[in-house]
N, C-alpha and C positions, 0 to 999 in steps of 0.2 A: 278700296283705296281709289281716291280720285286720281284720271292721269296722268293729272300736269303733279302730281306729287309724286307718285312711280317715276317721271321723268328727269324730277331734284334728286329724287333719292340714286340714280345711276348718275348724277355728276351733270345733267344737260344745263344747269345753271340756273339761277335764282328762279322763286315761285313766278315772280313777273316773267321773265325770262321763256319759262318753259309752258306758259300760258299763251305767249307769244306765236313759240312754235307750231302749238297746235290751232291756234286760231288762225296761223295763214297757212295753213293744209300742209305741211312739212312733217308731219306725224302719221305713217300709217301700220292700221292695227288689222292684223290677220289680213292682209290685204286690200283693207280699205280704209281709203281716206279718212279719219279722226277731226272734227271740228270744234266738240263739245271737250271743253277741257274739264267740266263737273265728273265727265264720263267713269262710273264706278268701274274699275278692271279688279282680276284677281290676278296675280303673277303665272298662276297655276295654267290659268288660262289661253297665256296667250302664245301664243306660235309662231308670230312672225312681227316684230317689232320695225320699223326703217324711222327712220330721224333723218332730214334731208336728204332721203334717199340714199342711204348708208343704211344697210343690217345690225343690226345691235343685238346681243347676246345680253340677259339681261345677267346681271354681276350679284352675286349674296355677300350679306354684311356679315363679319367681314369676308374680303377676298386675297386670295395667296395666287402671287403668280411667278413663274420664271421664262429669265430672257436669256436669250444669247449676245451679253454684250460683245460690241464690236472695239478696236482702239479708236480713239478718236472724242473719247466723249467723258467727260466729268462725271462720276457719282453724286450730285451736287444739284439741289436746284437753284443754287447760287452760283455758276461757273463761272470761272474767270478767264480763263484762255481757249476756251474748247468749248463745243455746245453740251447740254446737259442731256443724259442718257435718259430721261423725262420725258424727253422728246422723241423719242422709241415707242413711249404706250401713248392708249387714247387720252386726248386731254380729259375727259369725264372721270379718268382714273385719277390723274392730277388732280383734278378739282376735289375728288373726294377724299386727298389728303393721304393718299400712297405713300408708303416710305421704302427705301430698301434696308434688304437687311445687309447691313456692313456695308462695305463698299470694296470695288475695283479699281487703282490704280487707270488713268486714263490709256495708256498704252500695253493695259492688261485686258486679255480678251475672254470670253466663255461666261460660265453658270454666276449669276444673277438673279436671288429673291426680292421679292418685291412684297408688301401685305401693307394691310392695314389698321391689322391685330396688331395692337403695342406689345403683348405680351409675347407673342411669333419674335417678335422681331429682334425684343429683348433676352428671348433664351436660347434666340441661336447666333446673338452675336457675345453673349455672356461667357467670358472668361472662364468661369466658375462648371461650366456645361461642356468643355471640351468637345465641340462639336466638331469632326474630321474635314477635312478641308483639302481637294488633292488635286494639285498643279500639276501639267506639263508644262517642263522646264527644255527650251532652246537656249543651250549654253552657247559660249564666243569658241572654244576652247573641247576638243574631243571631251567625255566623259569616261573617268578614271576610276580603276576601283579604290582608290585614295580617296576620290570626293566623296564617292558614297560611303565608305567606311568613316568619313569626315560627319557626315553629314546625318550620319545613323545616329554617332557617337556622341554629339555634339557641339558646336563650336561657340565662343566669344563673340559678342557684337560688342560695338562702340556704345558707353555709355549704360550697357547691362549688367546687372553682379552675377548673373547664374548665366552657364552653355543653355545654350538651346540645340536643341535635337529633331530632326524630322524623325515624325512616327513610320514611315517606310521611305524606300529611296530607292527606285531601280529602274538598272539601264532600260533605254526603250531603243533606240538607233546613236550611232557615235556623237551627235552632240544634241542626244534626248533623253532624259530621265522625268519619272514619274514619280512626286515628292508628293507626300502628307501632311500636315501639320495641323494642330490641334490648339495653339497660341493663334493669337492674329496680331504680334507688333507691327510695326510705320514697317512697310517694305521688306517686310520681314523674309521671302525667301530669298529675293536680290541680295539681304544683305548675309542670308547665311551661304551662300554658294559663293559669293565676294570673299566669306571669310574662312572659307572650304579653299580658297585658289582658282576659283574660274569666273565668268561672269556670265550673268544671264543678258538672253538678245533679246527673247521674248516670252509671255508668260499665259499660258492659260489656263482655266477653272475648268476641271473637267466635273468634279462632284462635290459635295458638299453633303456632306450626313448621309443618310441614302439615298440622297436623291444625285441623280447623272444628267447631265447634256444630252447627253442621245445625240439623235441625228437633227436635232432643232434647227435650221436655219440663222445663220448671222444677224443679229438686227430683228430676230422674230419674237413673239412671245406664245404663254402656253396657261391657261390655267392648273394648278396642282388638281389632281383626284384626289378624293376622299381617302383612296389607298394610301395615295404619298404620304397625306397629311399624317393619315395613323402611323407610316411608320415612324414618322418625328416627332410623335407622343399629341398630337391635335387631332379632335374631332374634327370632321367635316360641319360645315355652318348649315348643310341639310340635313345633316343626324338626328 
């Protein structure tokens, strides 16, 4: 593969573009400067990529990744009042047409997928797939074994014909519970802890299917392993 094509194909932007790059020495390969943009490379290859002087990891089509979203930022690459959480990964990811899976409420914080598998993206936010989804919930209002028995059991939302039920519910500190759910309606545990009797103050994603937060950093990101992916029913794209 030629390298100014290896360079398109990770997002560094158009053929002209990534020709550019390398023809004013902003490209260096295993340590040395790159001027020949014809240059045959193999992926396998190489060891050490830098693009103006930045390291680059090179990314497999497709790629999965998770973030620690922070509040503050739109799920949206169209935001309207907030900057968009987009702006957390590299733009080369951007460019290559990233999407997330689902979305985060802007003043919702924690586990966030990203891919560029449509099919990733579509079976884990698919209804039909009940894929497990588990909030730490900071309520206004101590946490009661009323709510959780509420909140196990069922409750009515506004403008729904069936209860909805959190798949687990339990205390974690007096105004902390750790909620499940397996639906993803509009603000859906806001509105069933509203309709439990308390109100939530903040909300974070701790796991989502089997995969966990862990100790990630706020604002950071991670690629999946090969392990994760299997366990959410996907090969790895080195398999």
């Amino acid at each position: 593969m030629e390298l100014y094509r290896l360079l398109q194909q990770q997002g560094f932007g158009s053929r002209k573009e990534c020709r550019k790059l390398i023809e004013y020495g902003l490209v260096d390969l295993n340590g040395d400067t790159e001027y020949d943009w014809r240059r045959d490379v193999a992926p396998a290859d190489i060891r050490l990529l830098q693009v103006d002087g930045e390291p680059w990891t090179l990314l497999p089509e497709p790629f999965y990744l998770l973030l620690h979203k922070p509040a503050g930022y739109e799920t949206s690459h169209k935001p309207i009042h907030n900057p968009s959480v987009y702006r957390l990964l590299p733009q080369q990811m951007v460019n290559l047409g990233v999407s997330a899976v689902g979305r985060l409420d802007v003043d919702t914080t924690g586990l966030l997928l990203f891919s560029t598998d449509g099919q990733f993206v579509h079976a884990l936010t698919s209804p039909k797939k009940d894929v497990p989804k588990l909030y730490r919930v900071t309520t206004k209002h101590p946490v009661s074994a009323e709510l959780l028995q509420r909140l196990r059991e069922g409750v009515l939302l506004h403008d729904e014909q069936e209860t909805l039920a959190a798949d687990s519910a339990e205390q974690v500190g007096e105004n902390l519970l750790d909620m499940a759910i397996t639906q993803g309606k509009y603000h859906q545990v806001k509105r069933m802890v509203a309709a439990a009797g308390n109100r939530v103050e903040q909300l974070h994603r701790l796991a989502l299917g089997s995969l966990a937060l862990g100790d990630l950093p706020e604002g950071e990101w991670r690629l999946l392993s090969a392990t994760e992916l299997a366990a959410l029913g996907f090969a790895s794209p080195e398999a």
